[in-house]
C-alpha positions in Angstrom: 77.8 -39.2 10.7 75.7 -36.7 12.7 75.5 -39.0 15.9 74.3 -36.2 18.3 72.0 -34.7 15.8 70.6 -38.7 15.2 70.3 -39.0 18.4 68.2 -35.9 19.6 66.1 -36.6 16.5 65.4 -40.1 17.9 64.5 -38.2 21.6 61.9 -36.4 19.7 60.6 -38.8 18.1 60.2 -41.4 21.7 62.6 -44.1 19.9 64.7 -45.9 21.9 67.0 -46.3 18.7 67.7 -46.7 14.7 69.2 -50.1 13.9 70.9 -50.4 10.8 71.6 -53.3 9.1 73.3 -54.5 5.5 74.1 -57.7 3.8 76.6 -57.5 0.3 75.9 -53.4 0.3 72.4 -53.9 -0.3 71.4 -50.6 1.8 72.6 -47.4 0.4 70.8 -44.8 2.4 72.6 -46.3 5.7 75.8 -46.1 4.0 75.4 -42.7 3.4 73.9 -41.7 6.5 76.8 -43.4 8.7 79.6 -42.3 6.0 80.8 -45.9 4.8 82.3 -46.9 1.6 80.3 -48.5 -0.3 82.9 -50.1 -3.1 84.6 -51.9 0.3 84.0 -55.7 0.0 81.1 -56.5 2.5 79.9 -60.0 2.1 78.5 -60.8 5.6 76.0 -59.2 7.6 76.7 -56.4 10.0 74.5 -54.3 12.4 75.0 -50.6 14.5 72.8 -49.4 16.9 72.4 -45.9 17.6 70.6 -45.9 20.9 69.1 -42.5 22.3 71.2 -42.2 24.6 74.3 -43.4 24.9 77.3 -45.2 23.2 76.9 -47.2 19.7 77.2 -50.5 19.6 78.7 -52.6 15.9 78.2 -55.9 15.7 80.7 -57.5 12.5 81.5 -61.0 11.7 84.8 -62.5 12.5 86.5 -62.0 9.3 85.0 -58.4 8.4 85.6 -57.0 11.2 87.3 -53.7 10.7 84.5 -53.1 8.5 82.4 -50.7 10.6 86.1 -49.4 12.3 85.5 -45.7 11.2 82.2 -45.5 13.6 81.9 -45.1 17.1 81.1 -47.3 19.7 81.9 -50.7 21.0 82.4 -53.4 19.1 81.2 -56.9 18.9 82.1 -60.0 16.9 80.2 -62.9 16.2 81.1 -66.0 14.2 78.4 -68.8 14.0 75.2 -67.6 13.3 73.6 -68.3 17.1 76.1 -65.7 18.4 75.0 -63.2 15.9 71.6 -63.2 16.9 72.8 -63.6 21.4 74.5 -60.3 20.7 72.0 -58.4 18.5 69.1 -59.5 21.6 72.2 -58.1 23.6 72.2 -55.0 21.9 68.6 -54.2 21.8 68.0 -55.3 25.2 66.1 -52.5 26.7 64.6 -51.0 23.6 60.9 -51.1 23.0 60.5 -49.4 19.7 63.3 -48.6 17.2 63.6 -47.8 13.7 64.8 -49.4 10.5 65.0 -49.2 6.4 61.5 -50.5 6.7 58.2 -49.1 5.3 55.0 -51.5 6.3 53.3 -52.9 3.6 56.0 -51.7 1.7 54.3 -48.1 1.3 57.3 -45.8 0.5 59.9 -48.4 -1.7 62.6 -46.5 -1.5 63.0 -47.4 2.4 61.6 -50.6 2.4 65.3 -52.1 2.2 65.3 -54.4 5.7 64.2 -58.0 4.5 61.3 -59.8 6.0 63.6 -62.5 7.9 65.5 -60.2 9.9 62.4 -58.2 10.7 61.2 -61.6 12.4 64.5 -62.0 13.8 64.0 -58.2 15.2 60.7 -58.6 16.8 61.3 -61.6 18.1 63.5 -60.0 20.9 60.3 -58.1 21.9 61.1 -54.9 19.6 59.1 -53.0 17.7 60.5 -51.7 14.6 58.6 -48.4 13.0 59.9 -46.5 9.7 62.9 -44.8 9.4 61.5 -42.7 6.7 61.4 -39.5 8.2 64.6 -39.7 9.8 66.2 -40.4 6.2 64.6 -37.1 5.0 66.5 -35.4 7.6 69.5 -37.0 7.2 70.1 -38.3 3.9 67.9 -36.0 1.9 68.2 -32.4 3.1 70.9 -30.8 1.4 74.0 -28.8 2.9 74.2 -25.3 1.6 77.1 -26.6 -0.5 74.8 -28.9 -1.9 72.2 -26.5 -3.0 74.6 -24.6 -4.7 76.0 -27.5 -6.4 71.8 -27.9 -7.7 72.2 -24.5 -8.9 74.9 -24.7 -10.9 73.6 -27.6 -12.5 70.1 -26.2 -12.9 71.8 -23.2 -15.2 73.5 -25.6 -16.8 70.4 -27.5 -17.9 68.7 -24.3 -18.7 71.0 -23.4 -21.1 70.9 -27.2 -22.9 67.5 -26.4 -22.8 67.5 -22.9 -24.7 70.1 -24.3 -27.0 68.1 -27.4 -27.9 65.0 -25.4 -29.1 67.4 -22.8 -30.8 68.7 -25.9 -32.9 65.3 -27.6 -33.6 64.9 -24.2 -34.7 67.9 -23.8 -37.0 67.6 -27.4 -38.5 64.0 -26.8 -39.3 64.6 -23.6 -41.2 67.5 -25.4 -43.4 65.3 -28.1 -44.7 65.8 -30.6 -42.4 64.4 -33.1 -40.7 65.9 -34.3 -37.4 65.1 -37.1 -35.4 64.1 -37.3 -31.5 67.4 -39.3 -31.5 69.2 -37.3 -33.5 68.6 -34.0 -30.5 69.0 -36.1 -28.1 72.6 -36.4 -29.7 73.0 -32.6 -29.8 71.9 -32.3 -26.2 74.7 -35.2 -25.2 77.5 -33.1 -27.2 76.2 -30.0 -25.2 76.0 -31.5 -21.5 79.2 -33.2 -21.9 80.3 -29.6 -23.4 79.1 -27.9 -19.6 80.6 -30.8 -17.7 77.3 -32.8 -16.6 76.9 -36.0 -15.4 73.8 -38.1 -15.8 72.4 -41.0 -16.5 70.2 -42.1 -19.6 68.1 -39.6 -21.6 67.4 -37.0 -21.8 63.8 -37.4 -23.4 62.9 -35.8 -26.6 59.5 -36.9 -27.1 57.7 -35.7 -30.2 53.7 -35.6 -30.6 52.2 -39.1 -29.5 55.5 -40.0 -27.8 55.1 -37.2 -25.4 51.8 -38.8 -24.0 54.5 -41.6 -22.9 55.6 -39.9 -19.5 59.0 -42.4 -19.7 59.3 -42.5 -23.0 62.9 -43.0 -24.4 64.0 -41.7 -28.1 65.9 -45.2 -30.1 67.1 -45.6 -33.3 64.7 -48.1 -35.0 61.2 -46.3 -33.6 62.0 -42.6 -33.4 59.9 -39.8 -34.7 61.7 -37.0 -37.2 60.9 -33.9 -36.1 59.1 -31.6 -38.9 57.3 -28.3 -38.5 53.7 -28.8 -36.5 54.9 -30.6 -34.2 54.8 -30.6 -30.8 58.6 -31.6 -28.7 59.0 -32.4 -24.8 62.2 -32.3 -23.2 62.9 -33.7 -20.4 66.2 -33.8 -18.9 68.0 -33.9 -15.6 71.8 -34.0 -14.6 74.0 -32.9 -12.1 77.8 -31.2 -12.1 80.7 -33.7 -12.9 82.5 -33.9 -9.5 81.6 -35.7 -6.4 79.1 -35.1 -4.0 76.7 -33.0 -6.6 73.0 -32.4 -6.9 71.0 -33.1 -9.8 68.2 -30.8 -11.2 65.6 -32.1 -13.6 63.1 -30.2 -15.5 60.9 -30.7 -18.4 60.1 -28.0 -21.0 57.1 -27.9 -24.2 57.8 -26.2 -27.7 55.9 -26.2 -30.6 58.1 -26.3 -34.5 55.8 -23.5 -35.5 55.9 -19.6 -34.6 52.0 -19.8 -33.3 51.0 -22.4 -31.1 47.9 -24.2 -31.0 44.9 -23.5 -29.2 44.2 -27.1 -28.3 48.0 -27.5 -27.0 47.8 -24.0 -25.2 44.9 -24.9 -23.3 46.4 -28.2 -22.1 49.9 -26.7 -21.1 47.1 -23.8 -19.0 46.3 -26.9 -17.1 49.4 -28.1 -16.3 50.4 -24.8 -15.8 48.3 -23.7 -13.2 48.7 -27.6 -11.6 52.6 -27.1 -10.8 52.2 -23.3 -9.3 49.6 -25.0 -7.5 51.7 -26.8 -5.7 54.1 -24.3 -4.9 51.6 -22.0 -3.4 50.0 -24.6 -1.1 53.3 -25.1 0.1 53.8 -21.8 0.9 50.6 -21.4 2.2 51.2 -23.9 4.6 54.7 -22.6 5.7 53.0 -19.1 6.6 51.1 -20.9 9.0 53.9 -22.3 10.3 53.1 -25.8 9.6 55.9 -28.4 7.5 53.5 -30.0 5.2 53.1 -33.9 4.4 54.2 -34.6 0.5 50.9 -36.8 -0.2 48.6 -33.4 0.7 51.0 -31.6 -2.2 49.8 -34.0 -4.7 46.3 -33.8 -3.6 46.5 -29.6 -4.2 48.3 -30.2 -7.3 46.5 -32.5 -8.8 42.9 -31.0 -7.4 43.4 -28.4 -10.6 44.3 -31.1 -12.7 41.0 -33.1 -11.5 38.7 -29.9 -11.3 39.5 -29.2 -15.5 38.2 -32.8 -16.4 42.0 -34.6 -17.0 42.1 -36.8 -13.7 42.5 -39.9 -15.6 45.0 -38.7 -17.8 47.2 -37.3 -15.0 48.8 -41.0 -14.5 51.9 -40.3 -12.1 52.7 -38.7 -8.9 53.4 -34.8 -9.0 56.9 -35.2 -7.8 59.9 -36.8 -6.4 63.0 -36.5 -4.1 66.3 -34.6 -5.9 69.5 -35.5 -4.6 73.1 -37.4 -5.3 70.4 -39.6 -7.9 67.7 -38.0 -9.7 65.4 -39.9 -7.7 66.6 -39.2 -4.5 65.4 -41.1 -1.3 63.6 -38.3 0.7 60.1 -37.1 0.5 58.2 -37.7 -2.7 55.1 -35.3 -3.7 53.0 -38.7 -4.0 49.6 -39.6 -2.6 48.6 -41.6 -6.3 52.0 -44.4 -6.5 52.4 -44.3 -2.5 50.7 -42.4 0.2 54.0 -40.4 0.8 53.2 -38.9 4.6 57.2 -37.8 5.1 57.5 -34.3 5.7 58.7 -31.4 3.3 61.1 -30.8 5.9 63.9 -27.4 5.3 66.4 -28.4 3.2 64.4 -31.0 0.9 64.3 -30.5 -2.9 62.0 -31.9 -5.4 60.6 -31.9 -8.7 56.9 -30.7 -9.3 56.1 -31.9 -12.7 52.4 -32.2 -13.1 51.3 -33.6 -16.5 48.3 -34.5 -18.7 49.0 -37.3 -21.5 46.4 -37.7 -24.5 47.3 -41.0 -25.5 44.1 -41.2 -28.0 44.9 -37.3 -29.3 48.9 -38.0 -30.0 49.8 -35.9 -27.4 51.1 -35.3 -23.7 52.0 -32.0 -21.8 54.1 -32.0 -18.8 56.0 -28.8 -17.2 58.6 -29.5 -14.4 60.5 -27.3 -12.2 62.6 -28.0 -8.8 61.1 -26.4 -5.3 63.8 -26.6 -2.3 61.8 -25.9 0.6 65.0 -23.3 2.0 63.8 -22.8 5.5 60.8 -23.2 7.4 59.1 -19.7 5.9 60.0 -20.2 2.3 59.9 -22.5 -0.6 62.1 -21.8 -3.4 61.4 -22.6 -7.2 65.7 -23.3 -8.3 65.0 -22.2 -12.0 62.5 -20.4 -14.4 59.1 -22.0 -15.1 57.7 -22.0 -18.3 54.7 -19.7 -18.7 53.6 -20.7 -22.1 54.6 -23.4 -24.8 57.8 -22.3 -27.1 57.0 -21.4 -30.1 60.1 -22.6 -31.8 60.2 -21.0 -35.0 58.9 -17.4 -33.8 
């Protein structure tokens, strides 16, 4: 845990403190941030304050009380439930406005952990209670340099599925066959288990009018066979077999032919010229020296996307947080699902994935890359973006 780093960051933010709270493991980001097991049997409730300035303070019941033993601070035990809430007014005595895993009106889900009760119970000492949001970017969402080079090596990893999936399309289509979406999403298993990945579900292969479902999943009984014509997105997103690892996620278009489409082309142009969008007005913004909010991403992204005719069809946010899950817990590129107004602060990672789905013309285009915002002059796009749709069997 980063107490002195938490601690200036609440200075500069004018909070008197960050209260965390859990009941049965129920928050993960303040297990992370504080360094606590989460696999250790917790079946009461149990507070820490991190005050500005000064000592921590844990407050455990009687017969879990070791269960916060590898923080610092004082401790305090409570048994019936009228002592628990004495010492938690005890604790918070003094502080006017703190934060918490709490997100009003439940804007950003991700933080919106602390239940409604014990926000009553909380504000009823006098508190106010404001987001934690930002202070989980910093400190459970911006990556080590460890963990950026952990992203790396699993973003050449997926690069290479990615070359060798087309490649087999490719081959299989030349022999006379005619795979199923499930049947390369089998292949791409065999290969990520092959280069040590770890993930969970997918990836997507989504053929035609699948690829117009953005979360799509291939099955058995209501898969497409892949034949030549057709238009395949893959999607997939893993990270390195070992603890601690970042994923990366990216989605590439090809096309079982050796000339693709005009009608496709165009769309992917879109799309295209959407996701560099979004890298450039970060950039932008970072020359003038300013750490730009996630939801004005989305807006510059999807501005191109809106400007070409397609804002109806572009039905999902333009990107999300990367971290230990796919769908990490800092900043999302978001101002259609939430109003995400956390900061792409250095050390973030996301995906920008812009994408136009044509339910009525059988088709979908997305293109996704990862940006890791490296410092606060530069944004960094982690792996090759596709300039054009593959043509498979060129």
């Amino acid at each position: 845990m980063q107490l002195e780093n938490i601690q200036a960051a609440l200075r500069e933010r004018k909070l008197d403190g960050w209260l965390f709270y859990d009941f049965h493991n129920h928050d993960a980001i303040g297990m992370r941030i504080l360094g606590l097991d989460p696999k250790k049997l917790t079946t009461r409730r149990w507070y820490y304050f991190i005050p500005a300035k000064g000592e921590p303070t844990k407050l455990n019941h009687s017969i879990e009380r070791g269960r916060l033993d590898n923080l610092p601070g004082k401790k305090l035990i409570y048994l019936p439930w009228q002592q628990q809430h004495q010492y938690l007014k005890q604790i918070l005595s003094g502080a006017k406005r703190i934060a918490m895993q709490y997100s009003p009106k439940n804007a950003i889900p991700y933080i919106s952990l602390v239940d409604g009760g014990t926000l009553e119970l909380v504000r009823s000492f006098g508190v106010e209670v404001v987001s934690s949001a930002d202070l989980v970017s910093r400190f459970e969402a911006v990556l080590s340099e460890d963990d950026y080079q952990s992203h790396l090596e699993a973003a050449r990893a997926i690069y290479e599925v990615k070359d060798a999936t087309f490649e087999e399309i490719g081959r299989r289509i030349r022999a006379g066959e005619t795979p199923t979406e499930v049947d390369i999403q089998k292949f791409m298993h065999e290969k990520m288990h092959a280069l040590n990945l770890l993930w969970e579900d997918g990836p997507i292969v989504a053929v035609n009018a699948h690829a117009a479902d953005p979360h799509y999943e291939p099955v058995e009984d209501k898969c497409f066979t892949i034949n030549e014509g057709d238009l395949v997105l893959l999607d997939l997103w893993a990270k390195m077999n070992r603890p601690g690892t970042i994923y990366a996620d990216i989605t590439w278009m090809g096309y079982v032919g050796s000339v693709v489409p005009q009608r496709f082309a165009e769309v992917f142009e879109i799309v295209r010229r959407a996701r560099d969008r979004a890298v450039a007005f970060i950039q932008e913004r970072l020359d003038e020296k300013e750490i730009v909010a996630g939801w004005k991403v989305d807006d510059a992204c999807r501005k191109v996307i809106e400007d070409a005719g397609y804002a109806e069809y572009f039905i999902h946010r333009t990107g999300h947080n990367i971290g230990l899950e796919v769908h990490g817990n800092g900043t999302n590129i978001d101002n259609l699902e939430t109003r995400d107004e956390r900061l792409l602060q250095p050390g973030i990672l996301c995906s920008d994935e812009p994408g136009i789905y044509l339910e009525h013309e059988n088709f979908g285009i997305r293109s996704e890359i990862d940006i890791y915002i490296k410092d606060e002059t530069h944004v960094e796009v982690t792996g090759e973006r596709q300039e054009q749709i593959v043509p498979i069997l060129k």
